[in-house]
C-alpha positions in Angstrom: -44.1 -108.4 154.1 -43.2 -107.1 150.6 -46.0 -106.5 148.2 -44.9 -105.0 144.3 -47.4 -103.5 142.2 -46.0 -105.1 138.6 -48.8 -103.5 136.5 -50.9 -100.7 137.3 -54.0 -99.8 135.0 -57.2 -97.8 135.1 -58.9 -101.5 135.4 -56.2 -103.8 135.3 -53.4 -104.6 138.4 -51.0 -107.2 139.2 -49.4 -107.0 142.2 -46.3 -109.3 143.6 -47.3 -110.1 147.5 -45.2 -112.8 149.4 -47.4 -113.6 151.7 -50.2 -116.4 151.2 -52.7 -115.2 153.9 -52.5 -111.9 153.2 -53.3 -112.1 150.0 -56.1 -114.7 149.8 -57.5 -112.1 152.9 -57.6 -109.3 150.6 -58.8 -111.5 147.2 -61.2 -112.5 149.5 -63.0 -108.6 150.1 -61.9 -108.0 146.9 -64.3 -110.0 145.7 -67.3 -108.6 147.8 -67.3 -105.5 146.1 -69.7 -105.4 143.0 -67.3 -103.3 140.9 -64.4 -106.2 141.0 -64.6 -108.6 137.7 -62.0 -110.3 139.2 -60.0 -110.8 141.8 -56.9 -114.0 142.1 -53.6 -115.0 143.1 -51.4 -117.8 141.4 -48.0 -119.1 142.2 -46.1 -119.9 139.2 -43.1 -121.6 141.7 -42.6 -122.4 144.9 -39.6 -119.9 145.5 -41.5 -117.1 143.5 -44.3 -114.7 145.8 -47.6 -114.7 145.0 -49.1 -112.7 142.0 -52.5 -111.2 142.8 -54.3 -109.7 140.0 -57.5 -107.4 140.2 -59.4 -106.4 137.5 -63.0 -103.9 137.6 -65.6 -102.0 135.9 -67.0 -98.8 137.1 -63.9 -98.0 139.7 -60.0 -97.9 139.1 -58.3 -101.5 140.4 -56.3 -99.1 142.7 -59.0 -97.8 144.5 -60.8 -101.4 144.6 -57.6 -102.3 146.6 -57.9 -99.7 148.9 -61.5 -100.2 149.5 -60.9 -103.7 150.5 -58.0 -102.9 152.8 -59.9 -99.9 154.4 -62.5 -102.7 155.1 -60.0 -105.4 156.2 -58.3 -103.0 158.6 -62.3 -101.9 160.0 -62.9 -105.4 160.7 -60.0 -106.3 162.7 -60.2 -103.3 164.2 -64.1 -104.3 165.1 -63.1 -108.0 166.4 -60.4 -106.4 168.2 -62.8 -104.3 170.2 -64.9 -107.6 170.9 -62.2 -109.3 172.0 -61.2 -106.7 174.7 -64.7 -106.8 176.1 -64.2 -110.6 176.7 -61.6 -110.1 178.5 
């Protein structure tokens, strides 16, 4: 998986991310978090990857990001332990 950053600012990011499950994963805690204005992907083209753009008030875009990985990653890490103890 290749993700871009194509614009990095205090509030303001776009990021190029060719992978459609990923990214509506990550919009998805992205848009949780109380400090995210906005968080969505577009495909201009078919043949094009996916833009996601993130935009917040009271916390940089970057560390948004990170937050909601950090929590993506803690959850799968959570439903991986459950899993195991179905076994």
């Amino acid at each position: 998986m290749e993700i871009q950053i194509l614009k990095d600012e205090k509030n303001d990011l776009e990021a190029s991310v060719d992978n459609q499950t990923v990214v509506e994963v990550v919009r998805s805690y992205l848009n949780k978090d109380s400090s995210v204005k906005l968080a969505a992907w577009k495909k201009e083209h078919y043949s094009k990857p996916l833009i996601l753009k993130v935009k917040t008030e009271g916390k940089t875009a970057k560390k948004a990001l990170s937050d909601a990985i950090a929590n993506i990653q803690k959850d799968l890490d959570k439903y991986k332990d459950e899993f195991k103890k179905a076994k």
